[in-house]
N, C-alpha and C positions, 0 to 999 in steps of 0.2 A: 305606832305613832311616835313611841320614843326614838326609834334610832333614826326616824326621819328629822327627830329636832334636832340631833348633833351631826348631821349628814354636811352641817354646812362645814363645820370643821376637818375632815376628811381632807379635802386639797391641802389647807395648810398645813397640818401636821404632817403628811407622806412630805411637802415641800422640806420642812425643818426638818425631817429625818434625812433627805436627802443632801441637805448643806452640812450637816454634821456627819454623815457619813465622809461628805469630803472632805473635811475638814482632818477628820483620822487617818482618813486613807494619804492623805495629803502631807502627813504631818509624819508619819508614823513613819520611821526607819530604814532604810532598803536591806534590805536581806547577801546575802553572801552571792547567791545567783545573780541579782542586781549590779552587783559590785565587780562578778566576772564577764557579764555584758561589756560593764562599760571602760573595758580595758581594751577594748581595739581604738576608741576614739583615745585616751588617755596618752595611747604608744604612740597614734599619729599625732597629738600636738606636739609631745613632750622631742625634745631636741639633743643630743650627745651631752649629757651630764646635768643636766637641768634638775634641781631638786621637784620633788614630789610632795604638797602638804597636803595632810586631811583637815578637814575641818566639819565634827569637831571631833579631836584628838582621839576621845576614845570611841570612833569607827575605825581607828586607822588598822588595829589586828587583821578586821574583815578584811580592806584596802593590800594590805600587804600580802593577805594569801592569794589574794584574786591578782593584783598585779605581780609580782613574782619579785627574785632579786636585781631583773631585769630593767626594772621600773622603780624599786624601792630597794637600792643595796644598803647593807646595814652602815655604811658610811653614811647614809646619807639619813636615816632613818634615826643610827644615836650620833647624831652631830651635836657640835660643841654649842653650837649658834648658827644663824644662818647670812653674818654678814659678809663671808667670801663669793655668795652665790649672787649671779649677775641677773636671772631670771627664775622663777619658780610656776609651777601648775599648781594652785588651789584646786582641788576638788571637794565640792562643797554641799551633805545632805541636810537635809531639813533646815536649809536658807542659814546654817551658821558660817561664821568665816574666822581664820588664822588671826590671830592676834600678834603671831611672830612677823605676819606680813604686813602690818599699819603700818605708812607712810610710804608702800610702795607703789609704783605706777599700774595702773590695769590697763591692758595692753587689749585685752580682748574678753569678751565674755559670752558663752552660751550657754541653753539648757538641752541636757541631754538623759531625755527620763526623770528620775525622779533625783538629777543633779545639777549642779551649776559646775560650770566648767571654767576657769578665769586665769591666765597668763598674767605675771605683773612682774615687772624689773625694778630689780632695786637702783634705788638713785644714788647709792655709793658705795658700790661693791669694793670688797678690800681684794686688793692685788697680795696672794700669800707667793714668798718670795722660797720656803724651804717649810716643809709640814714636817715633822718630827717623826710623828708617829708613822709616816709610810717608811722610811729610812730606816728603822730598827735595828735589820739584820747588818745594815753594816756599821754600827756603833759597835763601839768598846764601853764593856762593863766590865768594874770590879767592884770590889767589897775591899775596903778601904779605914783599917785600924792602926792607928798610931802612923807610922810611917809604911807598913807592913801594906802594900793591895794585892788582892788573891781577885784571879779572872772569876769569870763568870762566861762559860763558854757557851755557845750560840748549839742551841739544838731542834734543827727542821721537825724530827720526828719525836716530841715527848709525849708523854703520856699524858691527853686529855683529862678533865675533870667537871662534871658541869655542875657540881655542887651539893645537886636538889636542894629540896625546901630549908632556907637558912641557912645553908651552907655556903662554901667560897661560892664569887662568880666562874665563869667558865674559863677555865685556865686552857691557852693555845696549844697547840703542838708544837708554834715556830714561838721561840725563847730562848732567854739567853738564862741558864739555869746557873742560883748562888748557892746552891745547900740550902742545909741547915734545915732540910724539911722542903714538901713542895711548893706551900707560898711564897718561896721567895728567889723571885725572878723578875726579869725584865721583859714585860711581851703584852702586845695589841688583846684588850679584852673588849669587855661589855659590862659598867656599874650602874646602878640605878639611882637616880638624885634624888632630893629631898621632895618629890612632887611624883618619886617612880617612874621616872622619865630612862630609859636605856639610856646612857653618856657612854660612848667608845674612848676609849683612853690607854693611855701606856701604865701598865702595874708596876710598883715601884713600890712594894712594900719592904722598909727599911730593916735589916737585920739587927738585932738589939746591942748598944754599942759598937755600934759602927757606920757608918755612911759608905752609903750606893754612891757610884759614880759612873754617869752615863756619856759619853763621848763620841763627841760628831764630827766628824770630820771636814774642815774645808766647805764649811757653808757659806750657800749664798746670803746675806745678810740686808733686812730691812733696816727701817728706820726704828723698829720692835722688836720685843719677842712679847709677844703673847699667849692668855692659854686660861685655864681650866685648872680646878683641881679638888678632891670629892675623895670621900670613902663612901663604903655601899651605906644607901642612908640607914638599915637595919642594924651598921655597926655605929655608926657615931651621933644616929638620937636617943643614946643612953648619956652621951654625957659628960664619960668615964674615962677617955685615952688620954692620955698625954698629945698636947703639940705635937706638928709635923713639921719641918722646915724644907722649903725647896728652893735652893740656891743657883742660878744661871751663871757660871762664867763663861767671857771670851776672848779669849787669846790670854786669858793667864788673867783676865784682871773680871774681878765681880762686877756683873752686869745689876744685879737687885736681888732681894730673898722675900719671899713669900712665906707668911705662917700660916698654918691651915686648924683652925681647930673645930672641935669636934662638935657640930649644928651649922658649920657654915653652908654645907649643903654643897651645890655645883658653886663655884665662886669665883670669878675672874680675877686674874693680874696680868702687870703689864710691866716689861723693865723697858725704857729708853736706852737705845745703845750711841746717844751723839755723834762724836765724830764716826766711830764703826759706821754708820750706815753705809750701804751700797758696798759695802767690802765684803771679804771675805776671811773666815777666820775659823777656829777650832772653838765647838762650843759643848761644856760640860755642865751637866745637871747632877747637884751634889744632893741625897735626900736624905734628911736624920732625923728619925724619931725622938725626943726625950724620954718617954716613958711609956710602958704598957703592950700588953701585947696586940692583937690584932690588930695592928695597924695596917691595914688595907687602903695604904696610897695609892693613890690613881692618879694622872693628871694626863690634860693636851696640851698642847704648845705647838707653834708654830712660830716664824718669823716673818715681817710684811711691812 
């Protein structure tokens, strides 16, 4: 007689089980194999160099082993910003979206399993007129004390380092090596900002008493230069280092200097080059520490 009195209960509780069931299933994260699915549709929207965003950021790990560096190269993955890029693919679990992409156009949108798929162009993409950091190998480095500059010669094959736990980031094979120990060179890395975000940049850890001098030859020149500039955030939210200075000339005459101190995190600047614009000219990055050791400068740049 009793379970006939709460028999009437029975439909709706299996109902409420069943909408919370969906609700989890619904809600709940796609897995690695999800993520390798949905990489044949990903390849067919995405177009010759089209950035790739996840959202939210921290699926992107899964995202990049399922799509490959085919889909996600590490240019594109530790980019400085995303305002050179003309078009981007959002891919999007659990109904979140890119915050780097507000106020850009959505071009197209569908769902594909347990994703949102959404095309959007930006409405003012910058035209970069000379990237820096792809040109490396053919810049001149020296170490530069007093009147006195010692090369820093260009080496394809050196010898790797990936650091581990705490230690340097991953030091290239292709650098321009200064002595004085292996930090100190000029070459395409991987730092992590103030949020752990990978930032790709040019190493340019400064020799103690003395200033780096990085030299480009014959560039084509915007109405800028602009860029980036960061140590690994593990080193500089202690507090502790001395200033960094990063100074741009071109053609012999000082474009602007940046100071970087230590908590600024990833942090833009920007020198106007006036009349230079649309010309072409010889442009050099001077870097000097004042004090302290591990100075693990990093910085991007471009011109546009």
């Amino acid at each position: 007689m009793a379970l006939k009195a709460f028999a009437w209960a029975v439909v709706p509780a299996v109902g409420i089980a069943e909408l919370l069931g969906h609700f989890y299933f619904s809600r709940r994260p796609p897995g690695l194999e999800d993520w390798r699915n949905l990489r044949p549709a990903v390849a067919a929207l995405r177009k010759q160099g089209e950035l790739v965003v996840v959202a939210p950021r921290w699926a992107e790990p899964n995202a990049r082993s399922a799509f490959g560096d085919e889909l996600m190269p590490v240019s594109d993955v530790a980019r400085a910003d995303e305002t050179r890029h003309a078009r981007a693919i959002e891919v999007s679990a659990i109904g979140a979206s890119a915050p780097e992409l507000q106020g850009w156009k959505v071009e197209s949108e569908r769902r594909e399993g347990k994703f949102r798929l959404r095309t959007l162009s930006n409405p003012k993409p910058a035209r970069v007129a000379f990237d820096f950091l792809e040109h490396v190998a053919e810049a001149t480095v020296v170490t530069r004390r007093g009147e006195t500059e010692t090369p820093c010669p260009w080496n394809p094959h050196a010898r790797r380092d990936a650091g581990g736990l705490h230690g340097n980031p991953a030091f290239p094979a292709m650098r321009h090596e200064c002595g004085q120990g292996q930090g100190y060179f000029v070459g395409v890395t991987v730092v992590e900002d103030q949020e752990w975000r990978g930032r790709r940049c040019l190493w340019g850890e400064p020799s103690p008493g003395a200033t780096r001098v990085v030299r480009f030859h014959d560039v084509p020149l915007g109405s800028v230069i602009r860029g980036y500039a960061t140590l690994p955030w593990w080193i500089e939210r202690e507090l502790r280092g001395g200033d960094i200075e990063l100074t741009a000339w071109v053609a012999g005459e000082r474009a602007g200097t940046y100071v970087h101190a230590d908590g600024n995190g990833w942090k833009p600047f920007e020198f106007p080059l006036g009349a230079r614009a649309g010309s072409r000219a010889d442009v050099e990055f001077h870097i000097k520490g004042t004090r302290g050791r591990d100075r693990q400068f990093c910085f991007q740049a471009d011109t546009r």
